[in-house]
C-alpha positions as CSV (number, residue, x, y, z in Angstrom):
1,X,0.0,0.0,0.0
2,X,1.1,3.7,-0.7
3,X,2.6,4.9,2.5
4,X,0.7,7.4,4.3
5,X,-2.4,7.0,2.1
6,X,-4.1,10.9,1.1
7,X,-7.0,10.4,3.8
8,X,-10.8,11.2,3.1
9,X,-12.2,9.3,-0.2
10,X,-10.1,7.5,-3.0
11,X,-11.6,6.4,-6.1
12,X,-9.9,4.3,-8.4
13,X,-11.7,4.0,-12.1
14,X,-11.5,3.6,-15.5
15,X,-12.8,5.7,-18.3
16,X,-14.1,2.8,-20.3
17,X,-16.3,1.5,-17.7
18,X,-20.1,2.3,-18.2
19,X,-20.3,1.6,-14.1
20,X,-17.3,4.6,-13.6
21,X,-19.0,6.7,-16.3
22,X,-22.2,6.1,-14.1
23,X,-20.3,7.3,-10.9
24,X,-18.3,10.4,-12.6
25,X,-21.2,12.9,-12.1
26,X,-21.1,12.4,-8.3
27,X,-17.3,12.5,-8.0
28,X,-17.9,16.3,-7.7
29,X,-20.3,16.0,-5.0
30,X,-17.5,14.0,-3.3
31,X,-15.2,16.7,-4.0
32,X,-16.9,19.3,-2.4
33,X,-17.6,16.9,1.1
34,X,-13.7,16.0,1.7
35,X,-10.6,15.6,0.7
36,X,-11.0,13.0,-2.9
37,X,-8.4,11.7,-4.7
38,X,-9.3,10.1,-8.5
39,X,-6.8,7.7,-9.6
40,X,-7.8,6.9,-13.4
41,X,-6.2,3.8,-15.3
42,X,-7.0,4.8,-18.6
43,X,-8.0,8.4,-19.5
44,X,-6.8,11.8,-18.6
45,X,-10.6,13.0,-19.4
46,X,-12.1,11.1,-16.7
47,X,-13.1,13.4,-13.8
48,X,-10.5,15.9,-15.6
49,X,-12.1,18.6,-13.7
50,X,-11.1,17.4,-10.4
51,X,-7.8,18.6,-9.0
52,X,-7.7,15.2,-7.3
53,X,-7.6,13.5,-10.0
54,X,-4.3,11.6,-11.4
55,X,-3.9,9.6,-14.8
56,X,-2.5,6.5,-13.5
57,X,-1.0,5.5,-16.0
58,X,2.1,3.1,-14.8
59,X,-0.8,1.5,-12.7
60,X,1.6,1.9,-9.8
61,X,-1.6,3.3,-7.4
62,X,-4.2,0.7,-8.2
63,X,-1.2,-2.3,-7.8
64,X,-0.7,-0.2,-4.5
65,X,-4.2,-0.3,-3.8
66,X,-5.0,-3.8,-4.6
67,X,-7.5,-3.0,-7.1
68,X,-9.2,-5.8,-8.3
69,X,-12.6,-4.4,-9.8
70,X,-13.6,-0.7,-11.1
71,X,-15.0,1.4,-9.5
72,X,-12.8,0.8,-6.5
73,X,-13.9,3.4,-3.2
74,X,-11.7,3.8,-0.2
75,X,-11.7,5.5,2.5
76,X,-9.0,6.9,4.1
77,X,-8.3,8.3,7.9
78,X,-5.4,8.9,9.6
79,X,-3.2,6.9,6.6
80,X,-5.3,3.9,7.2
81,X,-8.0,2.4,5.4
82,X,-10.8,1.7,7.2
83,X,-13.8,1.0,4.5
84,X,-14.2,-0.6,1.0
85,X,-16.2,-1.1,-1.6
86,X,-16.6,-2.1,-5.6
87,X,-19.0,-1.4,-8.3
88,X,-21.8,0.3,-7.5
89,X,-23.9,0.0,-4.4
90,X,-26.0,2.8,-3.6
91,X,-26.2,1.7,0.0
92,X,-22.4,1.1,0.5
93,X,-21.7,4.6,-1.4
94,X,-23.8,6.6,1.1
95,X,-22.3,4.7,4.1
96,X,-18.9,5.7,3.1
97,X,-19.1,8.5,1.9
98,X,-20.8,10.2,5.2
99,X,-23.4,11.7,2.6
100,X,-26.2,9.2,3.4
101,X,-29.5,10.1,1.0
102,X,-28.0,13.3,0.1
103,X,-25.4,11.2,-2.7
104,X,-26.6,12.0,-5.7
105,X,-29.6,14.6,-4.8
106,X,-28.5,17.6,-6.7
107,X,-27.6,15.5,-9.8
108,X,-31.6,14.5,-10.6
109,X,-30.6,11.2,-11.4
110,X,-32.6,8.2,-10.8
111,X,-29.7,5.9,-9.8
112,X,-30.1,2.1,-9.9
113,X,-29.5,0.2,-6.1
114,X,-26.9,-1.7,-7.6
115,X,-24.7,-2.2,-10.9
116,X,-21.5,-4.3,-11.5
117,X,-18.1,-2.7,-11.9
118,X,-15.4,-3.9,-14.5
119,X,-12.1,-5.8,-13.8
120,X,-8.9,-3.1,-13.0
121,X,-6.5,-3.0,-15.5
122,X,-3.7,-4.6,-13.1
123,X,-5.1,-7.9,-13.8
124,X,-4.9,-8.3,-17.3
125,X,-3.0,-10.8,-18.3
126,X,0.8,-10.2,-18.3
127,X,0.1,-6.9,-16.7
128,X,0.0,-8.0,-12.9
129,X,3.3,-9.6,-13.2
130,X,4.8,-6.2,-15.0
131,X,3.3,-4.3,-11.8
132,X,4.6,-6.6,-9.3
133,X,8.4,-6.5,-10.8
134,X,8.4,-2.8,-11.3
135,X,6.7,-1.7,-7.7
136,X,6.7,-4.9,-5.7
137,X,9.6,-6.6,-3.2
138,X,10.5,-8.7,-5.0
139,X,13.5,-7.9,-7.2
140,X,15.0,-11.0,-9.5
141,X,18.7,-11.5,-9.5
142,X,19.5,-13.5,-12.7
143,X,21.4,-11.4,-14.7
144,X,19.1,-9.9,-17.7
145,X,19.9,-9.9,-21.4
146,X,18.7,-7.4,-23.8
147,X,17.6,-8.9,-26.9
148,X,17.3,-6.0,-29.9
149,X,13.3,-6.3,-31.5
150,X,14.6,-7.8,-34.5
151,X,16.5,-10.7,-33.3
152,X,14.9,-13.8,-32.8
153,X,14.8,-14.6,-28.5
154,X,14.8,-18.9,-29.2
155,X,18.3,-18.2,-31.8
156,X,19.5,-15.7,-29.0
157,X,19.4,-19.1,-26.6
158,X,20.8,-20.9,-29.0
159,X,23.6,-18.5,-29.8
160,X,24.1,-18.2,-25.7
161,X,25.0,-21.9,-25.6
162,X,21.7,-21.8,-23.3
163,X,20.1,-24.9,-25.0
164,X,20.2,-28.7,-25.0
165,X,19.8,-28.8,-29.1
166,X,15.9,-28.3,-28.7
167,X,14.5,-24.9,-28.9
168,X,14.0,-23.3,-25.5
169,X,11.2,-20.9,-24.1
170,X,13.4,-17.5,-23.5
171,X,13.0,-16.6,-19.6
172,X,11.4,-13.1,-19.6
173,X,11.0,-11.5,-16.0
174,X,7.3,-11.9,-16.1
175,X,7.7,-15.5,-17.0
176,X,10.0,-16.6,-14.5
177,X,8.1,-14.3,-11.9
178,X,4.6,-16.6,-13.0
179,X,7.2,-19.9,-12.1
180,X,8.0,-18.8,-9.0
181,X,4.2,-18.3,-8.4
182,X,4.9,-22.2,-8.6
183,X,6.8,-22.2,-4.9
184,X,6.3,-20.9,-1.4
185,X,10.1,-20.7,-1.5
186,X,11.9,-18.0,-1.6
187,X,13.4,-17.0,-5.1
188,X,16.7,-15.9,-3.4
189,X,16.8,-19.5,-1.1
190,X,20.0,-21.7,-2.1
191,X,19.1,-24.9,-3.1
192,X,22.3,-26.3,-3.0
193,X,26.2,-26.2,-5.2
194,X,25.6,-27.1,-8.6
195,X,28.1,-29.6,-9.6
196,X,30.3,-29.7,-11.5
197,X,31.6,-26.2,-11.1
198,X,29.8,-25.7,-7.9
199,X,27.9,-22.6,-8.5
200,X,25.2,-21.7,-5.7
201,X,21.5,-22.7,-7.4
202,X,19.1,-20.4,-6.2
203,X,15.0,-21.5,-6.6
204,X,15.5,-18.4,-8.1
205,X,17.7,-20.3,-11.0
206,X,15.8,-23.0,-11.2
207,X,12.6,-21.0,-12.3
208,X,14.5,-19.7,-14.9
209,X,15.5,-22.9,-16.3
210,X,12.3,-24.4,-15.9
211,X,10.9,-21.9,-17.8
212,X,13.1,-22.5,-20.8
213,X,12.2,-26.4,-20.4
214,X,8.6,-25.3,-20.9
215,X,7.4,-26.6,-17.8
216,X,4.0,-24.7,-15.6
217,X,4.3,-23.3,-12.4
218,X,3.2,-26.1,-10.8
219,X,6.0,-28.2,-11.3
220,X,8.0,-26.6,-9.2
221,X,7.4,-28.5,-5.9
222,X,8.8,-32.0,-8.1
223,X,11.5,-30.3,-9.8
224,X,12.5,-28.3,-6.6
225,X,12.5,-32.4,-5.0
226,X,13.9,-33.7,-7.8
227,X,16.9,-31.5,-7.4
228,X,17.4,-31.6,-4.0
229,X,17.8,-35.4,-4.5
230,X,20.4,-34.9,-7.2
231,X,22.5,-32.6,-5.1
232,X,22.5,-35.2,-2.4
233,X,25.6,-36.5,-1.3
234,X,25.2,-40.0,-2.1
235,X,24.0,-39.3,-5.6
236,X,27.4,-38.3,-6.4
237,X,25.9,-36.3,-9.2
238,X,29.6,-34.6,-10.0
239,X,30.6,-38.0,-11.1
240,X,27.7,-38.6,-12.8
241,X,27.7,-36.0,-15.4
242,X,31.2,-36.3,-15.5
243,X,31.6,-40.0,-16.4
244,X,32.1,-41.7,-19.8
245,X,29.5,-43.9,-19.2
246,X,25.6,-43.5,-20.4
247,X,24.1,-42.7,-17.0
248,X,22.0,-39.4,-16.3
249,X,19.8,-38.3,-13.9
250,X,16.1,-40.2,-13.5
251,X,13.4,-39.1,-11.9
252,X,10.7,-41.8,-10.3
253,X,7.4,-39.5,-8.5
254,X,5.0,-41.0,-6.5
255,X,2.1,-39.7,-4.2
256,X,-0.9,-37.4,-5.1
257,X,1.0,-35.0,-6.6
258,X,1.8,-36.9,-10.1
259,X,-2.1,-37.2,-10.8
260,X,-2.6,-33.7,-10.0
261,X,0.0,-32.0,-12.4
262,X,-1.1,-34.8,-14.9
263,X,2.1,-36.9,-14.9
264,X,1.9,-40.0,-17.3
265,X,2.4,-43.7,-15.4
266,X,0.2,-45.6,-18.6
267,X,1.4,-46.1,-22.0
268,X,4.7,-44.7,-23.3
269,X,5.1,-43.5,-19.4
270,X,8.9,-43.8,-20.1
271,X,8.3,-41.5,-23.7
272,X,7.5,-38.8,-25.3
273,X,4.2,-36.7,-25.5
274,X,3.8,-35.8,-21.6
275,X,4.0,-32.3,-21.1
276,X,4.7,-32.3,-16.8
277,X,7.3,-35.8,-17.6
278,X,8.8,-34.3,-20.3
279,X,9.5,-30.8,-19.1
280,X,10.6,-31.4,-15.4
281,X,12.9,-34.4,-16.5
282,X,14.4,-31.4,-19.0
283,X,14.6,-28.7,-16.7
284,X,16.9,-30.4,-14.3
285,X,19.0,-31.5,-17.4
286,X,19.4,-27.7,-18.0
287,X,19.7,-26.9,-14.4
288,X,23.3,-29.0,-14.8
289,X,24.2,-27.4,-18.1
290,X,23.5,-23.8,-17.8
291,X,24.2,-23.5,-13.5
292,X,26.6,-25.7,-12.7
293,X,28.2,-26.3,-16.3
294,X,27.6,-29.7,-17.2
295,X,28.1,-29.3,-20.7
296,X,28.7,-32.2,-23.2
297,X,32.3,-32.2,-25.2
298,X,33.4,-30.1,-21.9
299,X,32.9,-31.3,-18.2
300,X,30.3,-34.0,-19.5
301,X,32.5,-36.7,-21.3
302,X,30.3,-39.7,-21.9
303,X,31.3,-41.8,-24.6
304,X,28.1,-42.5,-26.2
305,X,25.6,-41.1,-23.6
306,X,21.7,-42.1,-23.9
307,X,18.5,-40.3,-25.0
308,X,17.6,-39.2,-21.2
309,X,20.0,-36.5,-21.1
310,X,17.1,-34.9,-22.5
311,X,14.4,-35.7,-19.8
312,X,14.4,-38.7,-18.2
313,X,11.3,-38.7,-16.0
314,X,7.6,-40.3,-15.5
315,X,5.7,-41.5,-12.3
316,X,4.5,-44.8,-10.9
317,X,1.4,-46.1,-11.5
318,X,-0.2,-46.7,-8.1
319,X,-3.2,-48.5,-8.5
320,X,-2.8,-51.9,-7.8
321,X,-2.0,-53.9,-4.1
322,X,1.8,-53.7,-5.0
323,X,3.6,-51.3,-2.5
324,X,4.7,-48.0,-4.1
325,X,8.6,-47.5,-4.7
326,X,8.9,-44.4,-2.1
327,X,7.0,-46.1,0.4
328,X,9.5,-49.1,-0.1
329,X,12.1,-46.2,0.5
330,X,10.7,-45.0,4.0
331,X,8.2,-42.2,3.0
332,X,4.9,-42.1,4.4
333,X,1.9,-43.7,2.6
334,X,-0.8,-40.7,1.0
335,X,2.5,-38.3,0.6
336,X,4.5,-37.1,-2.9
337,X,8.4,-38.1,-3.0
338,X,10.8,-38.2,-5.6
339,X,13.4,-40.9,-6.5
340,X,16.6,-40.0,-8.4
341,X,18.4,-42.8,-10.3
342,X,21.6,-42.6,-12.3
343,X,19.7,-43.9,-15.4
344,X,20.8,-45.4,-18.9
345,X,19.0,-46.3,-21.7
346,X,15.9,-48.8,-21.9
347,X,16.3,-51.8,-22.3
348,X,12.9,-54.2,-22.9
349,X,11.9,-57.4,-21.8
350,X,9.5,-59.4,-24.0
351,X,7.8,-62.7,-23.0
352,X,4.0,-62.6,-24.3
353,X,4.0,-66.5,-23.4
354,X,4.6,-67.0,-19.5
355,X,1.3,-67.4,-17.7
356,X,2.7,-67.9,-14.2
357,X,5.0,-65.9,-12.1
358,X,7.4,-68.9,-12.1
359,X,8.0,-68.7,-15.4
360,X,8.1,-64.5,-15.9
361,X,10.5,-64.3,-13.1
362,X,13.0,-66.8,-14.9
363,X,12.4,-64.6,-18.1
364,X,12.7,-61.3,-16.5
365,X,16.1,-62.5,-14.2
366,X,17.5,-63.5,-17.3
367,X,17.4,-59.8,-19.3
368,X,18.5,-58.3,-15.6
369,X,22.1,-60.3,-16.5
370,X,22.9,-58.4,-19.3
371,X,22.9,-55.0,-17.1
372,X,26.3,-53.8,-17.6
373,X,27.8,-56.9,-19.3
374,X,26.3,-60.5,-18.4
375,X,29.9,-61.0,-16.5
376,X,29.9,-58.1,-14.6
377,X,28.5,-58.0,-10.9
378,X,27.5,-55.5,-7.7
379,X,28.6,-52.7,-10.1
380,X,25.4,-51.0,-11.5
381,X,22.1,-51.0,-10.0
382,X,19.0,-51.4,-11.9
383,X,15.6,-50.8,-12.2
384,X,13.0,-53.0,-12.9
385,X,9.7,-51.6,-14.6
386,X,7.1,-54.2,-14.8
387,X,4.3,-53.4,-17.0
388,X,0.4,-53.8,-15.8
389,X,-0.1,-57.0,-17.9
390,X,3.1,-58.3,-16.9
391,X,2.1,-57.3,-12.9
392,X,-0.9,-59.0,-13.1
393,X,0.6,-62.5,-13.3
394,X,2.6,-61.6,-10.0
395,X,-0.3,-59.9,-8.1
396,X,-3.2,-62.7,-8.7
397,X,-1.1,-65.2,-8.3
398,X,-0.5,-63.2,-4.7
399,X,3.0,-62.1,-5.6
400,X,4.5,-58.8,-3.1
401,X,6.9,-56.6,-4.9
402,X,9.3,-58.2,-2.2
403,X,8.5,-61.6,-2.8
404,X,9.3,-61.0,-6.9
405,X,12.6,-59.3,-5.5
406,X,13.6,-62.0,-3.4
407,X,12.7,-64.9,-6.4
408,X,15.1,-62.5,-8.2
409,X,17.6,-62.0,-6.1
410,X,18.1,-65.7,-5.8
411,X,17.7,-66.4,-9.6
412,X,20.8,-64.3,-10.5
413,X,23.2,-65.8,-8.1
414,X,25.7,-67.2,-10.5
415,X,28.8,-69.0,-9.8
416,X,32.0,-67.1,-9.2
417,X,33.6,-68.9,-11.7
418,X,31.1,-68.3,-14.9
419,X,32.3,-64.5,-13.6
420,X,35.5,-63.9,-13.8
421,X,37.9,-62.3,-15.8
422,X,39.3,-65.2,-19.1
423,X,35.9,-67.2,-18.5
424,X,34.3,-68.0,-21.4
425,X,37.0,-66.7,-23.5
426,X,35.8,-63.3,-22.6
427,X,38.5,-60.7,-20.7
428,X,35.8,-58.9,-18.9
429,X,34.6,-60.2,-16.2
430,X,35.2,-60.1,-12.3
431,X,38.3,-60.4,-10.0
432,X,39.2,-64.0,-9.8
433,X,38.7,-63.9,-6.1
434,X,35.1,-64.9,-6.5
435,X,35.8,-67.6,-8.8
436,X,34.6,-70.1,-5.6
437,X,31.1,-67.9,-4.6
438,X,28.1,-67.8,-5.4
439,X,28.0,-64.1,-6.6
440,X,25.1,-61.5,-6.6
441,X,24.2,-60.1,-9.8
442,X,23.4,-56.9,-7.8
443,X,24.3,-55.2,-4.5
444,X,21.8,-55.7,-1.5
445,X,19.1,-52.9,-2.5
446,X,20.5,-52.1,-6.1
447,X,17.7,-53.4,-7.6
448,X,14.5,-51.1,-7.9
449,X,11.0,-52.3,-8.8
450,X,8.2,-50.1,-10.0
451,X,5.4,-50.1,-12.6
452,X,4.4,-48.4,-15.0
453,X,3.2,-48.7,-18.9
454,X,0.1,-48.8,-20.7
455,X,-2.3,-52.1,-19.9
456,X,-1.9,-53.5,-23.2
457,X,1.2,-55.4,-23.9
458,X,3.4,-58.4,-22.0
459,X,6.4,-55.9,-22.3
460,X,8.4,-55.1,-19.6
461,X,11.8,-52.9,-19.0
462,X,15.1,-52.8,-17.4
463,X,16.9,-49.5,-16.6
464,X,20.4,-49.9,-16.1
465,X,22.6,-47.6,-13.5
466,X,25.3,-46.4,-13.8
467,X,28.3,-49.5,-13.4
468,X,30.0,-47.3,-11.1
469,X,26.9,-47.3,-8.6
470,X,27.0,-48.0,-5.2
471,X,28.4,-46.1,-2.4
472,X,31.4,-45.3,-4.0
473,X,30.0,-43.6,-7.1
474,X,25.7,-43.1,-7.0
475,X,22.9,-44.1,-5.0
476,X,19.5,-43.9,-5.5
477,X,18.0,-40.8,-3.2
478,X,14.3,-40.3,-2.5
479,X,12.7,-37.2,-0.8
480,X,9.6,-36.3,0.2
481,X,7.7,-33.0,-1.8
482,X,6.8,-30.5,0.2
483,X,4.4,-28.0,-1.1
């Protein structure tokens, strides 16, 4: 609010509003009764007459005042406001004004009980962000690029090395301002450093890229998650995006939250065509190249590298008796959380002929050996996705999530010496040391089950981790969203 405000009466109007045009005749009766002051958004006619009267024409009083709806009357004493109203209501008017019956007497006109006002001008669209960055607290810290009116802002992105070879949605002010509408965190909060160069991440910084991902304000609270999660110490995201390897960042979401920002769990969950999958999954991609520098042919050296360095992300489909992957990982049933993987590529599973979970989980522990290379073993973690036609041979047959685990864990024991380095005629392989054991294809807890995919189809999928997972290199972090 304007500090002091005038006191007696402040009107706040519009010129082409037939309820203001209604109320300009008795603006001089106010006049003469008090002090008046006439802001006016879009005329320097209206009331012209009135030495009270102001063209508003930065809007910078009616954002001050909170104007919402035209006519807006206030009034004022001792810098305070102590009375409101919109539109016109006779009754209101003569209440506070002070004038009672007399509003309006020396006018002759028959003036309705009641009439609608029109919206303010502040509220247009684009406008109330404008108003809140030019007069509001809120000032945004990213440094701000003029772009000249005939250059083209997406080739301006491209130019800036800004992109990840897609076209990206140039962050304006007002547009970051409407994604950080998206958080009740601070834009100025530090997230965390931004590996690899270790730059501070502000929420601030993370608007900004998730506008250029495309994503809506409401994303936020997963991405924010989602983030977090990366930067966690047993991630080990600096080795991550530093690596040779394929891995990258995947993000798992669970809880209430993926329904109500319209995440995809059902067919082509782990593919293109989902607006909130695609575009969080991206923005944290960008996040790493344009804050903390993770740029391929520079810090980011994998050989190959996989088609999730784009966006890697899509949530699990919670609808069946099978316990949800962030419950299984300690959060609360009913709440959102976010799991972070260091993903590869997708690899599928086909068996369209087992009927019984005997069979599937000998056909599905068979694809999980050829997760790094079929003699490697306890170096990648994995996760499962298991498809709803594929789940439903578990589940009726009374198969837990744990209970397929635990059939799996014991399927891929192999012997130590199938393993080892020179078996087979093949140099990879593991240290001879375990040629006597009975060896783990996985680490205890490296493997992760969840499902997903559309309900037509005996497919199911294997994501591979990253071969240097574990605690050494990555683990799997989940958090909890908090709104």
């Amino acid at each position: 609010m304007i500090t002091p405000l005038p006191d007696g009466l402040i009107v706040v109007a519009k010129a082409d509003c037939p309820t203001c045009r209604l109320i300009e005749p008795l603006l001089a009766e106010l006049d003469k009764a008090g002090p008046l002051t006439v802001y006016v958004q879009d005329s320097t006619d209206y009331a012209a007459a009135l030495a009270g009267t102001h063209f508003d024409q930065t809007l910078e009083h009616s954002w001050r005042l909170n104007t919402e709806f035209v006519p807006t009357l206030i009034r004022v004493e001792n810098g305070r406001e102590v009375a409101r109203t919109y539109g016109w209501h006779k009754e209101d008017w003569r209440a506070i004004t002070g004038l009672g019956a007399k509003l309006g007497e020396t006018l002759n006109q028959n003036l309705p009980d009641m009439r609608p006002g029109c919206g303010s001008k502040t509220l247009e669209p684009g406008i109330s962000e404008r108003l809140e960055l030019a007069f509001g607290d809120l000032k945004l810290q990213s440094r701000q690029i003029d772009i000249s009116g005939i250059d083209d802002a997406i080739e301006a992105c491209y130019d800036r090395g800004w992109s990840d070879g897609l076209p990206v949605v140039p962050p304006t002010p007002v547009r970051v301002l409407r994604m950080l509408k998206g958080t009740a965190r601070e834009p100025h909060e530090v997230v965390g450093l931004m590996p690899p160069d270790l730059v501070p991440c502000t929420v601030e910084k993370v608007a900004v890229n998730a506008v250029m991902a495309g994503c809506k304000p409401e994303y936020m609270p997963v991405l924010l998650t989602a983030l977090e999660a990366a930067l966690d110490e047993d991630f080990g995201l600096h080795g991550l995006i530093c690596t040779t390897m394929f891995g990258s960042p995947m993000i798992m979401v669970n809880g209430p939250i993926a329904k109500a920002i319209g995440m995809n769990s059902g067919g082509n969950a782990l593919g293109q065509g989902n607006r909130a999958n695609a575009t969080i999954g991206r923005a944290l991609q960008l996040i790493i190249r344009n804050v903390g520098g993770g740029r391929p042919g520079e810090i980011d050296r994998a050989t190959l590298g996989n088609p999730g360095k784009y966006s890697f992300c899509f949530a699990e489909a919670e609808d069946s008796d099978w316990m949800p992957l962030a419950q299984e990982r300690g959060i609360a049933p009913g709440r959102s959380a976010v799991t972070v993987f260091p993903g590869e590529g997708v690899q599928g599973i086909i068996d369209q002929k087992s009927r019984d979970p005997e069979s599937l989980v000998k056909s599905i522990a068979l694809s999980l050996r050829a997760v790094d290379h079929a003699k490697l073993a306890m170096a990648g973690d994995a996760v499962l996705v298991v498809s709803p036609e594929h789940a439903r041979i578990f589940i009726e047959a009374g198969w837990s999530k744990q209970r397929l685990r635990e059939a799996l864990e014991q399927l891929l024991l192999a012997p130590g010496k199938d393993l080892i380095v020179g078996a087979g005629g093949i140099a990879e392989g593991i240290h001879e040391r375990f040629k006597d054991k009975q060896v783990p294809k996985f680490r205890p807890g490296g493997l992760l089950i969840i499902r997903a995919g559309g309900t037509a189809g005996l497919f199911s999928a294997v994501i591979a981790g990253w071969a240097a997972s574990g605690p050494v290199g990555s683990s799997p972090v989940t958090r909890e969203v908090i709104l």
